[in-house]
N, C-alpha and C positions, 0 to 999 in steps of 0.2 A: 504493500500500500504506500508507503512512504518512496519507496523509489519512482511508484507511478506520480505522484505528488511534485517530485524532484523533476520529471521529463516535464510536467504541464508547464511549470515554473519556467524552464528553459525555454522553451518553447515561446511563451509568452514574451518575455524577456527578447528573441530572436523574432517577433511580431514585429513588437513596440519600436526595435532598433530600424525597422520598415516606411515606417512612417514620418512624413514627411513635416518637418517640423516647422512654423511660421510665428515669429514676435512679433508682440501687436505695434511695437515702434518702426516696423518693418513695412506697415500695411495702412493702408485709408480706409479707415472702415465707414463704407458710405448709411449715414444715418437718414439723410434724407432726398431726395431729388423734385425737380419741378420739370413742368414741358409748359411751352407755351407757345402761341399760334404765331408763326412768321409770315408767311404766304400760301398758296394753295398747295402745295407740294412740299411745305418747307416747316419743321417745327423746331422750336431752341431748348435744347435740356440740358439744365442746372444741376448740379452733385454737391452735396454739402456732406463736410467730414471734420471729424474731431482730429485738431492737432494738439498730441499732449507736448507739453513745455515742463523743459527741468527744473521748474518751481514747480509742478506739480497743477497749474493751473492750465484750464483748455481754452484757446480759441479755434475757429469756425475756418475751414478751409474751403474753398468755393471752385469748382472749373464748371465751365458752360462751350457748347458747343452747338449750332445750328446743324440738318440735316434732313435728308425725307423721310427718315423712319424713324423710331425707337433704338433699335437695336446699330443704325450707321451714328446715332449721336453719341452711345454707350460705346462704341471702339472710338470715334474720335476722340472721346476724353480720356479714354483708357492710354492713348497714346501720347497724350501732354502731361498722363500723369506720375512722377519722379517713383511713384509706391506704386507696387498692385493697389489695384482698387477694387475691396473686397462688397458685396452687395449681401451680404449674409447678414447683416446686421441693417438692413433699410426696414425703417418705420413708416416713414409717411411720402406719401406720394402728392405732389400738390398740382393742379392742372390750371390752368390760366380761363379766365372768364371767358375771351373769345372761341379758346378751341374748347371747350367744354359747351359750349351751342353749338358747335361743328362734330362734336361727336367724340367719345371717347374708350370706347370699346377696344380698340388697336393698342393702344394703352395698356388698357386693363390686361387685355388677351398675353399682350406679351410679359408680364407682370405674371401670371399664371404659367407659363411656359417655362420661366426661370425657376431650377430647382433650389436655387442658391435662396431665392426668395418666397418667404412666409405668407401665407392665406390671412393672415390678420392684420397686414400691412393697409394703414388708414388712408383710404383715396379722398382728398380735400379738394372741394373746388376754392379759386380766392378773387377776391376782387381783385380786379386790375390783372397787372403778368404776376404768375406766379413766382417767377425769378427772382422779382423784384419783394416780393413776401419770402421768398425764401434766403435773401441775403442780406436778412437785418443781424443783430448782435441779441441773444434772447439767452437770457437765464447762464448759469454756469458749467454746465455739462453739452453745450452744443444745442444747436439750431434742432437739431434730428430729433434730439432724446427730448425738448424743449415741447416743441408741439406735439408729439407723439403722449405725453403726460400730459396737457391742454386739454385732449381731444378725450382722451381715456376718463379725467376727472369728470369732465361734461356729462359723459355716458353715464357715468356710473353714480355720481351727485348733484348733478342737476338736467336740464331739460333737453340734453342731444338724444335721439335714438341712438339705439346701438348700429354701428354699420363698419365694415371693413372691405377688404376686397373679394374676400370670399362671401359674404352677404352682399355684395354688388351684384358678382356675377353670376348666385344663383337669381336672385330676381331677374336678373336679362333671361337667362333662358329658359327658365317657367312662364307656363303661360297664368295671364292674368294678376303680374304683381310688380309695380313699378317701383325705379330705385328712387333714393334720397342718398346724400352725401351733404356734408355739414361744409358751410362757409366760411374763410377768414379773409382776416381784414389786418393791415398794415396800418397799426393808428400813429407809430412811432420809429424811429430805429431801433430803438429797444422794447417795442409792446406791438403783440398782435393781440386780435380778439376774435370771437366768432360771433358770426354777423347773424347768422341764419341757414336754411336749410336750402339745398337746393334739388330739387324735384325734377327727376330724367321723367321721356319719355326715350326707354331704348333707353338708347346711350347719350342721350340729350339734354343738355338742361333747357327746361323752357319755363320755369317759374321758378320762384323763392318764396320761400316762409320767412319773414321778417324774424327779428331777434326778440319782438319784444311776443309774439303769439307761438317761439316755439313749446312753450310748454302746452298748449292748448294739442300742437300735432303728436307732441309724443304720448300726450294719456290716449289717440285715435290708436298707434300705430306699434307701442310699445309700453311697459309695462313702470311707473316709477316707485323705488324702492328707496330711496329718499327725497331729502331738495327742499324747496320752500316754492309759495306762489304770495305775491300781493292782493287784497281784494279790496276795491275802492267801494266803500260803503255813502257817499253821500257827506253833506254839511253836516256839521253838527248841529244839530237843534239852540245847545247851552252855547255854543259858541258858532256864529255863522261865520268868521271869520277863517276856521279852519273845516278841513276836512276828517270824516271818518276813513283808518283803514287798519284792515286786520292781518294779518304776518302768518300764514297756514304753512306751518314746517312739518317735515316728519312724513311726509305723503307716501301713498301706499296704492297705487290705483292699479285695475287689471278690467279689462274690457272683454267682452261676447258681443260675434255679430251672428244674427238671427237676420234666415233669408226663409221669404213666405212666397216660393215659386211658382206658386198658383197663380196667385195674386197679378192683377194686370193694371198698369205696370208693376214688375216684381219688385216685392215692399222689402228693405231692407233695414233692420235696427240693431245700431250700434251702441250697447249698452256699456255703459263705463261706471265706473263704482270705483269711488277716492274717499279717504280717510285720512286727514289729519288733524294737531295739534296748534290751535292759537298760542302763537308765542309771543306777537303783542299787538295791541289793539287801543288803538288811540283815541276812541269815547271814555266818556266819563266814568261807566260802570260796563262791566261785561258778566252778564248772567245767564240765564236761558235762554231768553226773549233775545237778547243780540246774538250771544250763540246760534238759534234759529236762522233769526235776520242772514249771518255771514252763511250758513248753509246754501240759503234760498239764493242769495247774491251771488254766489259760485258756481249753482245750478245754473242758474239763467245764463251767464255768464260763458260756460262751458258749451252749452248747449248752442247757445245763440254763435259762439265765434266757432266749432266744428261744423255746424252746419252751414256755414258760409263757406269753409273750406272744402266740404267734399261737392258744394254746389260749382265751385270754380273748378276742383277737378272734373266732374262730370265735363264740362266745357273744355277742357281743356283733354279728353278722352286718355287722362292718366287713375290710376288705381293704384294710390301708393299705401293701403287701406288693405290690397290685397284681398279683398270682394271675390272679384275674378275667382281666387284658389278656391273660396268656398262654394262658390257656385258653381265649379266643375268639379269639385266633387261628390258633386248629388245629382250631377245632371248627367245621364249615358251619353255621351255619343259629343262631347261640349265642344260645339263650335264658337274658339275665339272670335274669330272674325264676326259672327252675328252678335255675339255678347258688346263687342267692345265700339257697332257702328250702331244695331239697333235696340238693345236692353238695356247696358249699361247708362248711358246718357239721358234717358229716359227711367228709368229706376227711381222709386221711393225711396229715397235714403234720409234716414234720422238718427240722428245723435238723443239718445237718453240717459240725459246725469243724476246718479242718487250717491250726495254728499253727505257723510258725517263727521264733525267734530266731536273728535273724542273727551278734550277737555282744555282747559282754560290756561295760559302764563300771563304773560306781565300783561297791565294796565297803565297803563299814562296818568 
């Protein structure tokens, strides 16, 4: 037993002396990249990488190179640049305003095809060139790791849906469920933000969700498991000089959509149900009776701005709602193309909010 123990050991040992060994001071490890729209043939992609300094501190290394494909901008830089340039560590991928109306799928596809690179890598559209958002000075750990930790906080504590490149590109090729991809914005050299949401049709952007009603899209579209929301309650009676408002933290919401196929047009109800915590609340006294009050004002609220949104989708023949999936899967034989020129757009569709506060914090 022990001598076989002895050969494995060797063995391993005679593996290990195999392989080929790589120092990270050796290497660029590309954390983040941008593409943006040149001309009709022509796009310009950006590479952003951590360079460490013997003080231990990081700055931003930057190469950009125009070209007609993805993959002929990715050797040209490959070839300006002094290190391998390794893509095993890319986070965020950023696409420029223009060519994300022009389509970005080519993108994406080749983003998929690279083994080097992860399904979880966040595709951002940005206002203006993304080049230009992508070579500010941001946080201390690099540009890459910077937004990449932006975009993840968003998700997961406040109002972004979840989305990456592998939720991109299954929604492209299912049928009946259109993509989203989250917005930024260059408000400094050193501060980006997210502006809002931006709504494919395919691989298109043709609408946005403003910054201030993404919360209203993600309780439609995905599930919040923290966060806060504002709720503008009205003058105060004791004081008309100021406003009432209440601070709902701690949110909890999960939705069912209900489709009645009989139904002509077919009726659809998208029931949402949120629960949280008043953490503060700027009237005089907060009891039942306002506790109610800020319920009802939530409801309305909700109800009132999702239903203005799936009405603009309907018009705009996107389903980022994802309707489509349930309705093909009750219907035999489910013809996209009928669903998406003559039911869809024509479809009952309602938003129904049932809001509770659990219970009460600060008062003013």
């Amino acid at each position: 037993m022990r001598s076989i123990m002895l050969l494995i050991t060797f063995t391993c040992l005679l593996l290990s002396g195999c392989v080929e060994k790589e120092i990270l001071d050796d290497l660029y490890l590309e954390t983040g990249k941008a593409y943006d729209y040149v001309s009709q043939n022509r796009i310009r992609g950006t590479a952003v990488f951590p360079i460490y300094l013997p003080d231990k501190t990081i700055k931003n290394g930057f190469l950009s190179e125009e070209a007609s494909s993805t993959r002929e901008v990715i050797e040209k830089i490959e070839r300006r640049a002094q290190q391998p340039l390794v893509r095993g560590s890319l986070d965020v991928v950023l696409i420029g305003e223009e060519l994300g109306e022009k389509g970005i799928i080519d993108i994406a596809d080749s983003l998929q095809r690279d083994a080097s690179v992860g399904a979880r890598v966040f595709l951002i559209i940005t206002e203006g060139d993304a080049g230009d958002v992508l070579t500010g000075n941001y946080g201390n750990r690099g540009n890459g790791i910077y937004i990449y930790n932006l975009i993840q906080h968003n998700i997961s504590k406040r109002e972004l849906p979840e989305t990456n490149l592998h939720l991109f590109l299954y929604d492209y090729y299912q049928q009946g469920q259109s993509s989203y991809l989250p917005i930024l914005k260059k408000t400094s050299d050193e501060s980006i933000a997210i502006s809002g949401i931006a709504l494919l049709s395919y691989d298109k952007v043709v609408a946005k969700i403003p910054d201030e009603d993404m919360f209203f899209f993600k309780i439609m579209v995905d599930r919040i498991a923290e966060g806060s929301h504002v709720i503008k309650m009205g003058k105060n009676p004791n004081k008309p000089e100021k406003n009432i408002e209440a601070s709902v933290t701690s949110l909890h919401s999960k939705q069912k959509i209900r489709i009645d196929r009989k139904a002509d047009p077919v009726k659809v109800d998208v029931e949402i149900s949120i629960r949280g915590i008043i953490k503060e609340y700027t009237g005089d006294t907060l009891g039942a009776k306002q506790m109610a009050a800020v319920e009802n004002r939530m409801k309305a609220d909700i109800e009132k701005k999702c239903n203005t949104m799936i009405k603009s989708f309907q018009e705009l023949g996107i389903d980022p709602l994802g309707i489509g999936q349930y309705q093909k899967h009750g219907v035999r034989g489910f013809d996209l193309k009928e669903w998406k020129k003559d039911i869809y757009p024509k479809a009952d569709i309602k938003v129904k909010a049932k809001v509770k506060i659990l219970e009460a914090g600060t008062v003013e």
